[in-house]
N, C-alpha and C positions, 0 to 999 in steps of 0.2 A: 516211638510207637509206630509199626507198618499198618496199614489198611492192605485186609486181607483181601480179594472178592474171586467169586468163580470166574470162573471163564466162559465164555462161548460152547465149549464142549465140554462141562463142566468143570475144565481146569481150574482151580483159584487163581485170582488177577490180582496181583501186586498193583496198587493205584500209584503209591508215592514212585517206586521203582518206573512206571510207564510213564510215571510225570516227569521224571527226571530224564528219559529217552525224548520226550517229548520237546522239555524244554532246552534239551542240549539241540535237539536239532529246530527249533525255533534262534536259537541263539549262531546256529551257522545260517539259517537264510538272515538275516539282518548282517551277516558280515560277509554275504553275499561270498561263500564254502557251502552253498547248495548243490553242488553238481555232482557230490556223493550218495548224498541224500536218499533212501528209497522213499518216496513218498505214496505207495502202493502200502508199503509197513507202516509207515507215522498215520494214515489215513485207518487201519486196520486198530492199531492200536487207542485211537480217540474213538473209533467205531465200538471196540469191546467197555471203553469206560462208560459211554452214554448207556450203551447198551443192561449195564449195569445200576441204571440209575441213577448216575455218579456225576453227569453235565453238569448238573450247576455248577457241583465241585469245580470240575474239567474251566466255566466257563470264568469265573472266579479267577482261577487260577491264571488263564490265561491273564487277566487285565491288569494282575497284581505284576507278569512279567514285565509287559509292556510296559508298565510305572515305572517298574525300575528301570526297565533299558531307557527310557527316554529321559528319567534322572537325573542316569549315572555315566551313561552314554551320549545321547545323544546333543543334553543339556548343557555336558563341558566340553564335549567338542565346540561347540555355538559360542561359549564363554571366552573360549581364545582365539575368537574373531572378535573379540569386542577391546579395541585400541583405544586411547585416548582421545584420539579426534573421533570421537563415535558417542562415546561418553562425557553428559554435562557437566561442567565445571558449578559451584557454590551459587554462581549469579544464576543458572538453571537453563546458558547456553554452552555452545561447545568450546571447544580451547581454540587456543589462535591455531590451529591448523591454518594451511591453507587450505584452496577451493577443491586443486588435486589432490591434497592427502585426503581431502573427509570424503573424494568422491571413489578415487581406489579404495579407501577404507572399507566405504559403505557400500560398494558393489562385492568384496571379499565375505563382504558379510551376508549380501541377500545370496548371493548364489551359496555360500554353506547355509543358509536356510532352504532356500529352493531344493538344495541335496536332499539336507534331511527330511523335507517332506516327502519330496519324489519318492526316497528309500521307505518312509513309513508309510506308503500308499502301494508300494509296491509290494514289499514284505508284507503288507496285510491282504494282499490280495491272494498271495501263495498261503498266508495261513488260513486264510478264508476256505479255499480249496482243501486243506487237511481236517479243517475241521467240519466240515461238508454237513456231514451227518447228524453234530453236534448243532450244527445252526439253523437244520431242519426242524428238529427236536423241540430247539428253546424257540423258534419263531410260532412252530404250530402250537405247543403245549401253554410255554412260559409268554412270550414278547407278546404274541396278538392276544391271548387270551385275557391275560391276567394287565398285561402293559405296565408291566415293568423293566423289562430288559430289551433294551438297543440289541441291533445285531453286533458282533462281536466286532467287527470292522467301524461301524458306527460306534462304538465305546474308545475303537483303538485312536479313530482320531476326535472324539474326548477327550483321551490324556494326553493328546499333542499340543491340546489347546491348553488345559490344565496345567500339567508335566513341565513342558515347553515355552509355549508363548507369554501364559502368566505367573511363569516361575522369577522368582524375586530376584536381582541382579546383584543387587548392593543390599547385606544384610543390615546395612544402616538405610537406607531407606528405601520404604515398605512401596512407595509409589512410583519404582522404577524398575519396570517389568524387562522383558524379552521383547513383547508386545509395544510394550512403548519404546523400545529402542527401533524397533520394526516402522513404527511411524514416523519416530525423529528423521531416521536414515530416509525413506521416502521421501520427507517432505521437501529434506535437503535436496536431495539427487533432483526436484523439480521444481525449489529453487533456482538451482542452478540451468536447469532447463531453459527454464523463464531469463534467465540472465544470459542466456545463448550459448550455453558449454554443451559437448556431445554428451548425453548419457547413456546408459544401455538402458532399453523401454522396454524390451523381452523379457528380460531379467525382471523389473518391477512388476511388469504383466504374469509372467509366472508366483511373485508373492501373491499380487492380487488377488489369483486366482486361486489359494493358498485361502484367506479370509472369506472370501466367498465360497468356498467349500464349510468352513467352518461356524458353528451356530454358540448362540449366547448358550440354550436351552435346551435338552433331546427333541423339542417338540417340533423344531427346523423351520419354524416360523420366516418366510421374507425379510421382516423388518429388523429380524433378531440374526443377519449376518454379522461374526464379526467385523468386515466392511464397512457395516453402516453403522455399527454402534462402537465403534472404536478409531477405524481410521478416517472414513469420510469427515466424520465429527471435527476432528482434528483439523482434516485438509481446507475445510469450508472456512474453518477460524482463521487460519494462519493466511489464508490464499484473501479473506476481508481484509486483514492488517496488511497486509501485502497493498492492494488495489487501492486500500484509502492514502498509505505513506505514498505508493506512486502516483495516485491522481492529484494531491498536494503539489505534490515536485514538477509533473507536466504542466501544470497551470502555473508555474512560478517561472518556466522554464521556455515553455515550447507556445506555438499558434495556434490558435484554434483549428486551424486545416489535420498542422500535426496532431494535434490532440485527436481528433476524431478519426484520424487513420488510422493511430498507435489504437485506440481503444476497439476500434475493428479487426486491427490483426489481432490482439491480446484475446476477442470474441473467439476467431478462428482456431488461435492454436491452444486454445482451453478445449474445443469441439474433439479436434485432431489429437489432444492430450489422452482427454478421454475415450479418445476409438482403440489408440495404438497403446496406453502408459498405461492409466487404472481402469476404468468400469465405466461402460456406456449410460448408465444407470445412472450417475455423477452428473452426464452433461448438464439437463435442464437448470442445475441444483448451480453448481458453480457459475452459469451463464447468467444466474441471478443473482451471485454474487458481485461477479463482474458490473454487470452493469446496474446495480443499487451504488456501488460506490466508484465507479467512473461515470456512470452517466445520469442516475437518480439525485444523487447528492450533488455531481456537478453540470450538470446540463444547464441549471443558469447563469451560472457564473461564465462558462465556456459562450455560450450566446451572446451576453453581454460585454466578453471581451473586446479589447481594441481591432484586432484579429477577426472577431467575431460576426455574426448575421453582419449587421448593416457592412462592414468590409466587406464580405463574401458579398455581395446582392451588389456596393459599387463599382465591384473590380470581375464584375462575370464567370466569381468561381462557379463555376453551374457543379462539378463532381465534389467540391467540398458542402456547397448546401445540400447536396443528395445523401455525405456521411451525417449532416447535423439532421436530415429529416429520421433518414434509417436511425439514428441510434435516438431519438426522440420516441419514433413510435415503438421501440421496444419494451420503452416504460411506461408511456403513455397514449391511448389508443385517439384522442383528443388533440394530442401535440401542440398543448397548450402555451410551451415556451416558445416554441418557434415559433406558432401562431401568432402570438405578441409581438413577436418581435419584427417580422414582416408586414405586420399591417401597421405597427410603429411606423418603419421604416419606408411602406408606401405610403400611409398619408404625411411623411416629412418631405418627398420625395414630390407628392403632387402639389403640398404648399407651397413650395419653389416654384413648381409651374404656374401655380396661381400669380405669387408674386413680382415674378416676372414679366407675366402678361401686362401688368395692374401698372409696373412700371416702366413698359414697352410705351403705353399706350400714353402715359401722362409725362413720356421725356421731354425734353426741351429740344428745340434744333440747335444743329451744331452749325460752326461756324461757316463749316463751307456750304453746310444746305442753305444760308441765309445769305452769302456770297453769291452761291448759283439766283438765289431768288429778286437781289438786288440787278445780276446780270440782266435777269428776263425783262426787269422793269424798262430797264436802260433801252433794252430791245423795243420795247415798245408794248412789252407783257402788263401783264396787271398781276401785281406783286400780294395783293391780298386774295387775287382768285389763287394762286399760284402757292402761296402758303397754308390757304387752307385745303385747298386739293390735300396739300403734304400732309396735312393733318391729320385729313380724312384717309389717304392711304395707309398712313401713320399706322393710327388707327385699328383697318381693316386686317395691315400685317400682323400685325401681333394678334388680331382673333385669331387669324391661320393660324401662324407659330403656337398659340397655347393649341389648339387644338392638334397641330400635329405632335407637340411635346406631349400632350397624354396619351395619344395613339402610341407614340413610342415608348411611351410607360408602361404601357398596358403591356405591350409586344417583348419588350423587358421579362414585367414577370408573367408573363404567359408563357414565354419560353424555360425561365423556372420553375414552372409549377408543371410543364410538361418534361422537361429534361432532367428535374432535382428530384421533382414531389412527386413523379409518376401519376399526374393527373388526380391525386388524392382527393376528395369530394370534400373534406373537411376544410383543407387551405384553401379550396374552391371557392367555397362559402365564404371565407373570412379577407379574398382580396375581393372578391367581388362587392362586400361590404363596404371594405376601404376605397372603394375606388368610386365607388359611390358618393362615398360621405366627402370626400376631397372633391369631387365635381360638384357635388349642389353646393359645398361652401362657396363654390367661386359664386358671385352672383349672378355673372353674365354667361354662365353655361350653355343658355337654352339659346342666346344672340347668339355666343358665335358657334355653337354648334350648325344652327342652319344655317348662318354665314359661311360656312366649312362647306358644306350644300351647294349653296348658292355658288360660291365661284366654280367648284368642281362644275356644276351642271352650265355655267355660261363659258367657260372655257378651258377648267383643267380636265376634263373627259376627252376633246379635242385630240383626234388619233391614237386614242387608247384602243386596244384589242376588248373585245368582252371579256373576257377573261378578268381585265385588268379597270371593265368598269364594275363589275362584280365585287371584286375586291375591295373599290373604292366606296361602291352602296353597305358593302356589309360593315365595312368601319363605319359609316355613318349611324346606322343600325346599332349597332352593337354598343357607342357612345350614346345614343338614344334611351336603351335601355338603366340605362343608370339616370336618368334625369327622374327626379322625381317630379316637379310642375311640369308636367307633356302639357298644362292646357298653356304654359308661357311660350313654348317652344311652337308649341300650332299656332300661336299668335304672329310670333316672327315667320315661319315657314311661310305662313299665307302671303303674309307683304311680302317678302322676298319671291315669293311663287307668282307674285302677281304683278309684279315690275316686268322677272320674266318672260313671263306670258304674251303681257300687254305693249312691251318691247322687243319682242320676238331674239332675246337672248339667249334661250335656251340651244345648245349644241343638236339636243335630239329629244324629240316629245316623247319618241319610246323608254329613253332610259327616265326622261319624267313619273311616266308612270310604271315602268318596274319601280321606281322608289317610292312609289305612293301604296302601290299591290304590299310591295315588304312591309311599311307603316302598317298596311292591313292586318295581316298577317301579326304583326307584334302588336299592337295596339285596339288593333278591333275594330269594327266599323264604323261607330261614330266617331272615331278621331279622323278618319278620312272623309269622312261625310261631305263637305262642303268644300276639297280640295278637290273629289273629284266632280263635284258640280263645277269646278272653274272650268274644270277641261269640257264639261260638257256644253259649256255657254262658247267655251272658243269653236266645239265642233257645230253648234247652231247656230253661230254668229256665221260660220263660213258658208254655211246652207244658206242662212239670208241675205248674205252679197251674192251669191252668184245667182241667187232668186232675184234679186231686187235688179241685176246686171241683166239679166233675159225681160224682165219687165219694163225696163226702160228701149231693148231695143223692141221689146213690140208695140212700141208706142212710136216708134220711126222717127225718134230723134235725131236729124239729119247733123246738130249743131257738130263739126270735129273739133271744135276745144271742149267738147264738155270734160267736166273733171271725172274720172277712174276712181270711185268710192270703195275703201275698203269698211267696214264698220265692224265694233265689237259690241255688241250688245250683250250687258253684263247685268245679272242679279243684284240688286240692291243689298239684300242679305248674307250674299252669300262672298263679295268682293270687298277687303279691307282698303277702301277707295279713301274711307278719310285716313288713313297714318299713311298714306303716299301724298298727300297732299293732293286727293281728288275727291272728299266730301264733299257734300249740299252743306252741312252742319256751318253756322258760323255765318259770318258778315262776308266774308270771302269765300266761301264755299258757295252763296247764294248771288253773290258779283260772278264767281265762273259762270254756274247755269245763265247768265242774265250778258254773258259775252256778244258784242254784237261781230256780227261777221260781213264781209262784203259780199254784196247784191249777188253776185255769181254762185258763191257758197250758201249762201242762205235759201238760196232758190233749192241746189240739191237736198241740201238739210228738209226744207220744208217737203221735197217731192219723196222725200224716204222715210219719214213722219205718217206721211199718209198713206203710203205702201206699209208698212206695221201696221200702221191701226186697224188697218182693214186686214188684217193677219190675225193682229192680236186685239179685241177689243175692250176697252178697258181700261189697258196696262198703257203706263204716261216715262215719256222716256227721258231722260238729263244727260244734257251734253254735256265731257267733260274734256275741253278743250286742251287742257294742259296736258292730260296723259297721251295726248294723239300726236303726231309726226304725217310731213308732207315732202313730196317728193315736188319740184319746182327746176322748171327750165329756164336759166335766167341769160340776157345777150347783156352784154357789156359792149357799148359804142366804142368805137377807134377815138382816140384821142387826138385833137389837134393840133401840131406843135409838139409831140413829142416826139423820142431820138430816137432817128432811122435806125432798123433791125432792133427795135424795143418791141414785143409785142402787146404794148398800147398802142401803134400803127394799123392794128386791123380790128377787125370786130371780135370779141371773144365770147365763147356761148361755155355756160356748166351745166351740171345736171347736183343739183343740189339736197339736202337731205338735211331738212329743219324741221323743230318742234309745230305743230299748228297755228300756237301763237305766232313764235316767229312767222311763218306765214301768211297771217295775219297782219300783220308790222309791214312786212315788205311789201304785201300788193297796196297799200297806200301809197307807195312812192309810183308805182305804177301811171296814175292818173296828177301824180306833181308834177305842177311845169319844170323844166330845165332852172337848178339854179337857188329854186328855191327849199325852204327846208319845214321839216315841222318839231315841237318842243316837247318833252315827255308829256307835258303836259297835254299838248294836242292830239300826241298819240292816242293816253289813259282815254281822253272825252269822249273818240271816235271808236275804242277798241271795246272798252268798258273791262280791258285788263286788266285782275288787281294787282295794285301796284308793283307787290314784292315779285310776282310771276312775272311783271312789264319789264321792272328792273334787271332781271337774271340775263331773259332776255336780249336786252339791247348790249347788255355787257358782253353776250357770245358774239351779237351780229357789228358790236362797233367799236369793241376794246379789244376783244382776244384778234392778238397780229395776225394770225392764217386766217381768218375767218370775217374781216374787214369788207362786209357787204356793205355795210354804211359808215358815213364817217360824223363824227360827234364834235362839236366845239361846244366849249373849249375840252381839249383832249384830256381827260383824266380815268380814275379807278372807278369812281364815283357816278353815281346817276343822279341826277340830280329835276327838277320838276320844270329847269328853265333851259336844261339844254337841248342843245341844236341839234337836228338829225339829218341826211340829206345824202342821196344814194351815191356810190360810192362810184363813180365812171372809173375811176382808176385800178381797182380791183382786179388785178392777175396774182397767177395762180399756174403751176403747170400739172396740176391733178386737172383731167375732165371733170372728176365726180368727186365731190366734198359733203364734208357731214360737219355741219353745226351744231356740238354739242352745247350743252345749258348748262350754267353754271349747281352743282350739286346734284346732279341728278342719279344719282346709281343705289346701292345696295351697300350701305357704309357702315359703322357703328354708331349706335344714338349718344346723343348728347345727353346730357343731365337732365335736363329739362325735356327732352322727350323721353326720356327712359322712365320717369316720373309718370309721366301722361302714360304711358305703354301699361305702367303694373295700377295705374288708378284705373285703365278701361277694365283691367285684368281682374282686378279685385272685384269692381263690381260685376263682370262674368262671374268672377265665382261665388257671389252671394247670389246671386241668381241658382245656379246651379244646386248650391247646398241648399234650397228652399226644395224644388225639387224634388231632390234625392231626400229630404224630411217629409216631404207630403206621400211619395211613394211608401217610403217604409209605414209612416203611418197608417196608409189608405189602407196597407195591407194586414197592418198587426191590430189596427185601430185604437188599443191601448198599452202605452210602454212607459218604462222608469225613464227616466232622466238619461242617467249611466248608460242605459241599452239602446236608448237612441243617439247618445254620440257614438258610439263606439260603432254601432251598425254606419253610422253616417260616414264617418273617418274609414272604415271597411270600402262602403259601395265608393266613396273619392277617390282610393285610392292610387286607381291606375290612374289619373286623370291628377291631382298634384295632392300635396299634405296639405288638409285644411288646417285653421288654424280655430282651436278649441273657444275660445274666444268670438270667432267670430261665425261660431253653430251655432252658442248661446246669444248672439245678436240676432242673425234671423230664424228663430225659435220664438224667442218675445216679439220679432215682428210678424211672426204668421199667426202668436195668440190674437196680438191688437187686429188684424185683419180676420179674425174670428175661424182660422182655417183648424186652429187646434183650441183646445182649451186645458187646465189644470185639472187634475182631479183633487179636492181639497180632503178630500179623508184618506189619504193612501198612504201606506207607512212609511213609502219612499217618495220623494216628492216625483211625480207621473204625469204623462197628457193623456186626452184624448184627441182622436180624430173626432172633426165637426166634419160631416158628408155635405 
């Protein structure tokens, strides 16, 4: 049957006859024999059929050709590209091909796909153009109004998807498309990629961009690319099987350095895949892939390895802990593994230090230090002063040594955590924790930290640049801050500050108090409080000698031996005089004040007694004889009888430098006749020195060999209460100027038994305190629960040390029985009140 229709100028129009012009010259642009073509005619001829009302037909028509061309055409072209190594074998992968046949294969194949689309994008673009008028028609009349018909270009790659891509391969099985050989073949080609073969990336970026043209639906929805709903799907499966078999095998295989390299580059060329291979779209998607199953799933197992953190952190991998932080925080914004494992690895790292210290301090001597110590005896040394000096230096070194062993901990991971972790504010937190927690377990932190102090300021400052005394306060600082009892630490500071002070050790009083200004500054003003009252009694003690030095010369004391008085007049409160061994407190604290002195010195004492009082009225002063020192001009006679060019042949004069005591001690031989001698005992009667100060003593002025001011019978170690003393005529020397040191006297670590006595004073400071800080909060709240006033109390302590819960409910019940609180007996929680 023909379909008759008019014409234009009333001719009748043959539709089948103009369809068949039509389709014959659609059928030469796909086989690219368009250059005959009139397309002024073909465009004339779809123009009289719309024109007739006949487009649907026309449009119709056209989709049915295009079916079939891409069929019967362009379908089995595509099919013999499809080789065996392209096609699954029974088990549902490919044949043993090799790597190069399935990648020649599959590149034979994408690019006859790539053709065929290019050609069916391109012949639809020339039929677009013939049917012009037709597509005006159905988009004004039909497509926008009604929405039912796609532009005719838009249907044609419809049936490419259709026709084409989900055309059935193997009429025995229904689930093996075009499409899905389309993804085998990709996933292969990047496979291989990933295994390090060349592939061609244009070529797959051309399919790509192939599926991303094409939609599940007309509706062309985003999410409904074939891309995302057919290949991505695919690529994301295959590429997790992929990452979990290979992060298996590197863990079985490789270091954790390698491990976290390889899972970096694997990051990068997955980024670089998706710029240059498939769809930028992809990255975020596969970068989650990747690292769920190399670094989600194994990131504890890699940090745990032998290889792992604590290696990396011994062996100063600094860019391998930087790949374990990077690939941690990609998963985790917390970096809870690594966290772990670092402050694992710093508090094992500072127990060692602890340890060590612990058994620095409590070694044994070796055999040559007890050889050297027998040596000295022999000499004429005193082998118990002399071992236990060793003791005490012993000792003292190993506070140093820990103390710089944690500074160089610190400096360790401070340089990781600046060089790995990028200053990360999370790890910050969590060694600053650790580093903590490993210093207050030691228990002598807060000793030798100010011991650390302490020598710096008596002589390891000594020719330092500022710069590099700077350096040396802010490490002390900076260990500071981690101590949690500051009130144990202010306790040794002070003694050790006031040995110092009162011994004029100190290098510089300015770098004194830049360290006490920083203390300020980090701690607050009452922790300085009374540190800098020392300094201020040193600067008025120096106003009242050279007051009291003008006062005496306006009194026109003509005498020229008078004695040159320095004096330190010290606050009772505010100078920790008893844990040096210069309290009132005690049987011997009250034998010092009660020291008698001879007539000369007694006279000045009593004339500078009376110059304060009349200064200060009131205030009652205690001399403490032991912490002072004296400067002494002594003549040594010529000897008689002894060997010409000896000099014991002339008179010998020193300028000497002894404790007060000793001073003491020696002007009594002063007024002894030649010859004759006096017994400790006569000493102690006339001195009223207690004994153990007497003893120390006579041991510097009459046992230690350089310093033989007097000589003792019978000669031993020992002091004993019946031995002989009797000044020493024989005494040379070729120093003018000597200093008689006292046996014990310096800045040492305590003993068991003072360290005892140190946290008994300390403890009760701080039951005093917590009383306090409970009558403050009270005074303020006037009534609170139980729970709210420890927890307020353990708050306001806390800069100051960790109370101990225990011992808030002690003086709690002690400030009820003193009536300063009471219970409140009907309150649903047990509660006090304040008593005003």
């Amino acid at each position: 049957m023909y379909s008759i229709l008019q014409g234009i100028n009333g001719d009748e129009l043959d539709f089948d006859a103009t369809w068949a012009i039509l389709a014959a010259s659609f059928r030469e642009i796909h086989t690219k024999n368009a250059s005959k073509l009139s397309f002024e005619e073909l465009y004339r001829n779809a123009y009289k059929i719309v024109l007739r009302k006949r487009g649907e037909s026309l449009y119709e028509k056209v989709k049915d050709f295009e079916r079939d061309w891409l069929s019967n055409e362009v379908l089995q072209r595509l099919e013999t590209l499809l080789s065996s190594a392209l096609l699954p074998h029974s088990d549902g992968d490919v044949g043993s091909s090799t790597t190069n046949e399935r990648r020649v294969a599959g590149e034979k194949f994408l690019r006859g796909l790539k053709e065929a689309w290019i050609d069916q994008q391109t012949c639809m673009s020339m039929l677009t153009d013939v049917l012009m008028y037709m597509l005006i028609q159905i988009e004004d009349r039909v497509y926008c109004l009604d929405q039912r018909h796609p532009s005719i270009y838009a249907s044609a790659m419809m049936l490419f998807r259709d026709s084409v891509l989900q055309s059935q391969v193997d009429p025995l099985d229904d689930s093996l498309t075009m499409l899905g050989i389309l993804n085998r073949v990709v996933l292969d080609q990047v496979y291989m990629d990933r295994a390090g073969d060349i592939i061609d990336k244009h070529l797959i970026k051309s399919c790509v961009y192939m599926l991303e043209a094409l939609y599940e639906t007309p509706n062309e929805n985003e999410e409904e690319k074939l891309y995302i709903t057919s290949f991505e799907r695919d690529f994301l499966d295959a590429s997790r099987d992929f990452y979990k078999k290979e992060g298996d095998q590197l863990l079985r295989e490789s270091d954790a350095g390698t491990y976290c390299k390889h899972v970096r580059r694997r990051i990068g060329e997955e980024q670089d895949r998706c710029r240059s291979t498939l769809s930028e779209s992809t990255q975020p998607k596969i970068e989650a892939v990747v690292l769920d199953e190399l670094v989600r799933h194994k990131i504890k197992d890699v940090v745990e390895m032998d290889s792992g953190v604590k290696f990396m952190i011994d062996n100063d991998r600094i860019e391998e802990l930087g790949l374990v932080f990077d690939l941690n925080q990609r998963i985790d914004q917390h970096k809870a593994e690594l966290t772990r494992a670092i402050q694992k690895r710093m508090i094992e790292m500072g127990s060692d230090v602890n340890n060590a210290a612990i058994a620095a301090s409590q070694a044994q001597p070796t055999k040559e230090t007890e050889a050297k110590d027998e040596h000295k005896e022999e000499a004429g040394g005193d082998k118990t002063k002399q071992t236990g000096e060793r003791v005490a230096n012993q000792q003292t070194l190993a506070a140093l040594k820990w103390v710089e062993d944690v500074l160089a901990l610190k400096d360790k991971f401070d340089k990781i955590h600046r060089d790995s972790f990028g200053s990360d504010q999370t790890l910050q937190t969590a060694l600053t924790r650790s580093c903590s927690d490993f210093i207050n377990a030691f228990p002598r932190s807060s000793e030798y930290i100010s011991l650390f102090i302490d020598e710096n300021m008596k002589k390891g400052l000594k020719g330092k640049t500022e710069q590099e005394v700077d350096i040396v306060l802010d490490k002390a600082i900076t260990l500071l801050r981690y101590i949690q009892d500051k009130d144990m630490f202010e306790r040794y500071y002070k003694k050790h500050l006031c040995r110092r002070l009162l011994m004029a050790k100190s290098v510089s009083t300015d770098v004194e108090k830049q360290m006490i200004s920083r203390m300020k500054i980090e701690l607050g003003n009452n922790f300085t409080l009374k540190l800098e009252a020392m300094f201020k009694d040193m600067q008025l003690s120096e106003d009242l000698t050279s007051g009291y030095r003008q006062y005496v010369q306006r009194l026109g004391d003509p005498d020229p031996k008078r004695i040159d008085l320095d004096i330190k007049v010290l606050t009772s409160m505010t100078w920790p005089l008893e844990s040096i061994g210069g309290g009132s407190g005690g049987d011997e604290g009250q034998q010092r004040a009660r020291s008698t002195y001879p007539p000369l010195l007694e006279r000045i004492k009593k004339g500078f007694e009376q110059y304060y009082a009349d200064k200060h009225s009131g205030r009652v002063l205690t001399w403490h004889a032991n912490l002072g020192s004296a400067d002494l001009r002594a003549t040594f006679p010529k000897v008689p009888g002894a060997k010409e060019g000896s000099s014991l042949t002339k008179e010998r004069k020193h300028e000497i430098n002894v404790s007060t005591y000793a001073m003491i001690i020696l002007l009594l031989f002063n007024d002894l006749p030649p010859g004759e001698t006096l017994t400790t005992e006569e000493i102690q009667a006339r001195t009223n020195i207690p004994i153990s100060d007497l003893s120390r003593n006579l041991q510097s002025l009459a046992v230690a060999p350089k310093t033989r001011l007097l000589t003792k019978e019978p000669m031993s170690k020992d002091i004993k209460l019946t031995d002989h003393f009797s000044f020493n005529d024989n005494f040379q020397s070729k120093f003018l100027k000597l200093k008689v040191g006292v046996v014990s006297q310096g800045n040492k670590v305590e003993g068991d038994r003072e360290r005892q006595e140190t946290e008994k004073k300390n403890n009760d400071s701080r039951g005093f305190n917590i009383e306090a800080a409970v009558v403050r909060i009270m005074k303020q709240r006037k009534e609170l629960s139980h729970q709210q006033l420890i927890t307020e109390t353990l708050s306001q302590l806390a800069t100051q040390f960790k109370p101990d819960v225990n011992m808030i409910k002690k003086r709690i019940e002690s400030l009820i029985e003193r009536e300063y609180l009471e219970r409140i007996e009907d309150a649903a929680t047990p509660s006090y009140r304040y008593l005003a």
